[in-house]
Backbone as numpy.savetxt, mean C-alpha at the origin, in Angstrom:
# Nx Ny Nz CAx CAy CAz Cx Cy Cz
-11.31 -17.16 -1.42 -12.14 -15.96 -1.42 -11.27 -14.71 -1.42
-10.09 -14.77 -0.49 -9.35 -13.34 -0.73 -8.86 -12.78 -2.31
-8.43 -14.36 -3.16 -7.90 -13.65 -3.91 -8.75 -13.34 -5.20
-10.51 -14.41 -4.96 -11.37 -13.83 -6.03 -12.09 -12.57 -6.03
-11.91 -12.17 -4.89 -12.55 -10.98 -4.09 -12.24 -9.88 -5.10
-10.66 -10.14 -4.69 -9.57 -9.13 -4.91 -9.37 -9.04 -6.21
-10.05 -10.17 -6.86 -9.31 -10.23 -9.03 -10.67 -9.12 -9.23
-11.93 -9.67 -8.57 -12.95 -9.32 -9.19 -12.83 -7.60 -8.45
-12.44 -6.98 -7.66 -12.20 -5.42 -7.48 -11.12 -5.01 -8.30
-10.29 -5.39 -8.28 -9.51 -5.15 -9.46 -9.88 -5.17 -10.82
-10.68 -5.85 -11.43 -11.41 -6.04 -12.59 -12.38 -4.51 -12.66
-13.11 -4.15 -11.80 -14.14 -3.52 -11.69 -13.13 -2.07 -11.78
-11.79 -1.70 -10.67 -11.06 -0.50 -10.85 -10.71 -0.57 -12.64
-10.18 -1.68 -13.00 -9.90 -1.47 -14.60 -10.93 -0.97 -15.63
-11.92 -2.17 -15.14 -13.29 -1.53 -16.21 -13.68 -0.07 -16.33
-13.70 0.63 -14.68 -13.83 1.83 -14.58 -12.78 2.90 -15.48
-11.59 2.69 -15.16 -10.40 3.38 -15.85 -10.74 3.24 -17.20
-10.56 2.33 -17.85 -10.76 1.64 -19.62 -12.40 2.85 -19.82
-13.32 3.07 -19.59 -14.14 3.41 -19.97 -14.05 5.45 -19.29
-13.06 5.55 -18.77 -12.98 6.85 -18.48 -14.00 7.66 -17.30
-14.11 6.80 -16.56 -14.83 7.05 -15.19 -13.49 7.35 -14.27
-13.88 8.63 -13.61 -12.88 8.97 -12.99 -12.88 8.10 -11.27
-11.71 7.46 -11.29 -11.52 7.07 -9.91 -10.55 7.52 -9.13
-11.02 7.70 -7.80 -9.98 7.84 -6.54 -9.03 6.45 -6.81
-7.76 7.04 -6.03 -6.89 6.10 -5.60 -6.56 5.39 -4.62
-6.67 3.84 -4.77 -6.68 3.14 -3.82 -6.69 3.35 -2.47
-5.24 4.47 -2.43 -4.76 4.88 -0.79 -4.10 6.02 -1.67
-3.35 7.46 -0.15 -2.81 8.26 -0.57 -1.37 7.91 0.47
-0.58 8.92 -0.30 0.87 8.61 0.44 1.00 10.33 0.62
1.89 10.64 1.88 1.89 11.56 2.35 3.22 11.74 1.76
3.76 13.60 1.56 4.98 14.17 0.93 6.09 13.10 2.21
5.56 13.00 2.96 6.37 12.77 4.46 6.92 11.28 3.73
6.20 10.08 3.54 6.12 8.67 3.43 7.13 8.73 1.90
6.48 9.90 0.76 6.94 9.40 -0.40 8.31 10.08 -0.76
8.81 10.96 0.39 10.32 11.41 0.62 10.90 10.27 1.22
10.79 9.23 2.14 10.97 8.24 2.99 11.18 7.35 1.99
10.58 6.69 1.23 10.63 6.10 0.08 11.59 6.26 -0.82
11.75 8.03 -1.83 12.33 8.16 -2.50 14.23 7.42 -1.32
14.22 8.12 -0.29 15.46 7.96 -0.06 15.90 6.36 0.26
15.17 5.51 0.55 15.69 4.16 0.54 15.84 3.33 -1.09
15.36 4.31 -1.71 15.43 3.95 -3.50 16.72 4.09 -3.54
16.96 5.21 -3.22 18.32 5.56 -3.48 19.41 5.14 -2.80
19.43 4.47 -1.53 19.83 4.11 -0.54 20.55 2.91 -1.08
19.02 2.07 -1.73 19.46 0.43 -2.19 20.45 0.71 -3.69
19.99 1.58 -4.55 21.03 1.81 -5.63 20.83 0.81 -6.81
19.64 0.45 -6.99 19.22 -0.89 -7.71 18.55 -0.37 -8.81
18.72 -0.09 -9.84 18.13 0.59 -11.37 16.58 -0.56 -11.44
16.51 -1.64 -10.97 15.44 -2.67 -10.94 14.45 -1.86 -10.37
14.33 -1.31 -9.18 13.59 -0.82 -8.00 12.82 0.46 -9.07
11.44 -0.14 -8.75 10.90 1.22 -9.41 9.79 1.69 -8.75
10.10 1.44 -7.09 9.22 2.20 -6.24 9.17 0.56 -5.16
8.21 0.80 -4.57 7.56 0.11 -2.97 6.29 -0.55 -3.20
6.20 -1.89 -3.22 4.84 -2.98 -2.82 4.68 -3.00 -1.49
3.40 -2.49 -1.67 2.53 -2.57 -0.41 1.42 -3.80 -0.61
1.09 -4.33 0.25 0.43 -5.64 0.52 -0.04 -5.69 1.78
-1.06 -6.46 2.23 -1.02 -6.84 3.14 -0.95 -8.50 3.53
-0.55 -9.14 4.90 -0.64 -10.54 4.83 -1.13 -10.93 6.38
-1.00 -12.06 6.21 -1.49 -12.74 7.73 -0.08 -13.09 8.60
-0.43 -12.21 9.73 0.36 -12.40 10.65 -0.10 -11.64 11.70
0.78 -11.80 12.96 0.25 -11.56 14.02 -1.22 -11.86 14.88
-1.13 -11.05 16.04 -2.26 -11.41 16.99 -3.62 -11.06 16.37
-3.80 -10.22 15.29 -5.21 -9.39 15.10 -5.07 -10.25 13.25
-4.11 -11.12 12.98 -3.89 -11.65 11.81 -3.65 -11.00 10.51
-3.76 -10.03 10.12 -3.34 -8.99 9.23 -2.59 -7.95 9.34
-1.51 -7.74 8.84 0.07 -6.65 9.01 0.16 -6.22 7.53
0.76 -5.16 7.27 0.84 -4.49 6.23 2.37 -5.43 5.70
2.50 -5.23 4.60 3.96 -6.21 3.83 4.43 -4.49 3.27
5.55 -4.80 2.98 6.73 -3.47 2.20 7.60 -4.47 1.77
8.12 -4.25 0.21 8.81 -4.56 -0.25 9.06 -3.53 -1.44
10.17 -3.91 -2.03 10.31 -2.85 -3.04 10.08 -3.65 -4.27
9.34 -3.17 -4.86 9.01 -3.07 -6.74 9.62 -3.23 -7.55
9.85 -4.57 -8.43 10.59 -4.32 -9.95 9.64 -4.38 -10.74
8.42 -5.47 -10.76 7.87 -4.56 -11.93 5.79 -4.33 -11.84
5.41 -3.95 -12.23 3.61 -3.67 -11.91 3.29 -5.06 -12.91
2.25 -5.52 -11.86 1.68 -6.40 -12.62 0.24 -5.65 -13.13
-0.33 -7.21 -13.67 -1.39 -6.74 -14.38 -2.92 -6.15 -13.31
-2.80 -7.02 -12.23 -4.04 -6.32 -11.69 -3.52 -5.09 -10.75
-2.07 -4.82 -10.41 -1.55 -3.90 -9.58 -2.07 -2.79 -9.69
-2.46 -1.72 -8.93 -2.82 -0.34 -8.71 -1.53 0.30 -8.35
-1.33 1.20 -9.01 0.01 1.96 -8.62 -0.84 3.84 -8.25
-0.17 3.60 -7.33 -0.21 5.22 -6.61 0.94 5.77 -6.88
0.77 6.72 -7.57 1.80 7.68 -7.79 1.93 9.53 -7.02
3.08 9.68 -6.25 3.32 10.93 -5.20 4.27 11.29 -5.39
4.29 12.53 -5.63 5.90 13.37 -6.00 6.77 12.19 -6.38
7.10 11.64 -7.30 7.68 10.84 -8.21 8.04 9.68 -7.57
6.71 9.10 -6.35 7.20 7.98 -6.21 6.14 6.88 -6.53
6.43 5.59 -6.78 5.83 4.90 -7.00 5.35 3.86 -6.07
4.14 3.65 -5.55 3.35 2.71 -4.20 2.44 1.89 -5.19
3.40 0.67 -5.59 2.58 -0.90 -6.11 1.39 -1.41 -4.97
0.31 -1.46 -5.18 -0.41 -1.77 -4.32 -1.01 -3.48 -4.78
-0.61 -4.29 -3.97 -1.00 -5.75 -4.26 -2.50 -5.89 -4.54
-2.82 -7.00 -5.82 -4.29 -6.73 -6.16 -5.10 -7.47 -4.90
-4.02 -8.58 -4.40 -4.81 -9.26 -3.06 -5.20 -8.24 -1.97
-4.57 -7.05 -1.98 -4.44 -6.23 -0.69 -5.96 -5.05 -0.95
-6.22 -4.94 -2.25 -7.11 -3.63 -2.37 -7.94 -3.27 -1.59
-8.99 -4.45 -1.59 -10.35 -4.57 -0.60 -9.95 -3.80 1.03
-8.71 -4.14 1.49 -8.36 -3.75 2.52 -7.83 -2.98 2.91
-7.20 -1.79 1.47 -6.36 -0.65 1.74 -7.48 0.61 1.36
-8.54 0.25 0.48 -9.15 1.56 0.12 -9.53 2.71 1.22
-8.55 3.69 0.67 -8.98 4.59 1.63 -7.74 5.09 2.29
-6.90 3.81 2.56 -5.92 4.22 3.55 -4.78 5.08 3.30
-4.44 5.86 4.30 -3.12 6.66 4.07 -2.07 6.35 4.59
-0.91 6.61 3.61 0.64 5.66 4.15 1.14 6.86 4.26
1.65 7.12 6.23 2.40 8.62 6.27 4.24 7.85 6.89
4.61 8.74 6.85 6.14 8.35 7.64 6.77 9.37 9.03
6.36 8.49 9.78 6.69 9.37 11.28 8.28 9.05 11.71
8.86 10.66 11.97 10.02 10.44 12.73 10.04 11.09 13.80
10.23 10.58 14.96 10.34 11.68 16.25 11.25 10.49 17.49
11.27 10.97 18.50 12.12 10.72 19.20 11.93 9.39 19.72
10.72 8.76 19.66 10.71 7.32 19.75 10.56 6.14 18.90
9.95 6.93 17.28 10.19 6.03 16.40 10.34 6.52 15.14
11.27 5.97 14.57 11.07 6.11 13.01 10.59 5.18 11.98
9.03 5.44 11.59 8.18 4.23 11.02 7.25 4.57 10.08
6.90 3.94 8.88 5.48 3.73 8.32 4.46 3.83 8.63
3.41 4.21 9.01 2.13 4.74 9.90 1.08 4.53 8.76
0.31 3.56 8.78 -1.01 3.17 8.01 -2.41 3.90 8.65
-2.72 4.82 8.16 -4.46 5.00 8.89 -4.85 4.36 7.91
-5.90 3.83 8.58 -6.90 2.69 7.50 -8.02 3.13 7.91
-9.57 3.67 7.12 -10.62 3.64 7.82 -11.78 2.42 7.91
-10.76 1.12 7.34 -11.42 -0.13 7.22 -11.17 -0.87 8.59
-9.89 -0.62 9.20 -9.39 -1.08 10.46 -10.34 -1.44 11.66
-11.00 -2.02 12.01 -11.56 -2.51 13.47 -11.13 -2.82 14.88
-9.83 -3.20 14.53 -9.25 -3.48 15.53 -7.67 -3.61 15.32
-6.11 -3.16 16.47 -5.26 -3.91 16.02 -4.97 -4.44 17.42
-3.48 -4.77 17.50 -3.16 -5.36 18.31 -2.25 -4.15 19.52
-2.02 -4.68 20.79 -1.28 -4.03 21.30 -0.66 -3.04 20.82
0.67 -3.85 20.00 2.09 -3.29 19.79 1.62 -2.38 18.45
0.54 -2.64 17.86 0.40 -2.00 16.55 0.81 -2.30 15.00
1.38 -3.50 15.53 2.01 -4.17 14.34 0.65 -5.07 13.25
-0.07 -5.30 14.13 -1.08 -6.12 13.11 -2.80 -5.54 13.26
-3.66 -5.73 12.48 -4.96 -5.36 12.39 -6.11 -6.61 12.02
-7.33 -5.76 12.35 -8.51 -6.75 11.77 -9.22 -5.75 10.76
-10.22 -6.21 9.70 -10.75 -5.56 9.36 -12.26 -6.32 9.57
């Protein structure tokens, strides 16, 4: 079910696009997140890397955690968010569960991290590492 869910919303964002219906984007990325980004692009030094997969998967106490990896190439059902020239691959399994959400990047004196608001979220865990929807 997750991943027919997910072909068939993905199908429906394409149909929309192909016929020129204007759609919102999946999720937004903050100047904060997609400076954070640009600099670990550059960091890794890999001409492959053409931005950040976002996903989500099963893990933890609340069973769902956000995934980061970096991008070589967009697939076919992928949603790509594009922010001041960066690129956020969004997994077609993940959509159902990101719409909406914003990816910011917090630095301050106790952490330097990725920060997901989701307004699909119900619940997470303690530490903050995992969610329900």
């Amino acid at each position: 079910m997750f991943s027919t869910l997910s072909r068939h919303l993905a199908a429906a964002a394409a149909s929309a696009a192909s016929s020129g219906a204007s759609a919102q984007a999946v999720m937004t990325v903050t100047p904060a997140a997609a400076s954070r980004i640009k600099d670990l692009m550059n960091k890794k030094r890999d001409d492959s890397i053409i931005g950040l997969r976002v996903g989500v998967g099963k893990k933890g106490c609340e069973n769902m955690s956000y995934t980061m990896n970096y991008a070589r190439d967009i697939g076919k059902l992928d949603e790509v968010v594009e922010t001041e020239g960066v690129k956020v691959v969004v997994d077609p399994n993940a959509l159902m569960y990101l719409i909406g959400t914003q990816m910011d990047y917090v630095d301050n004196d106790l952490a330097s991290e990725f920060v997901f608001t989701n307004p699909n979220q119900k619940s997470s865990c303690g530490c903050g590492k995992s969610f329900s929807v």
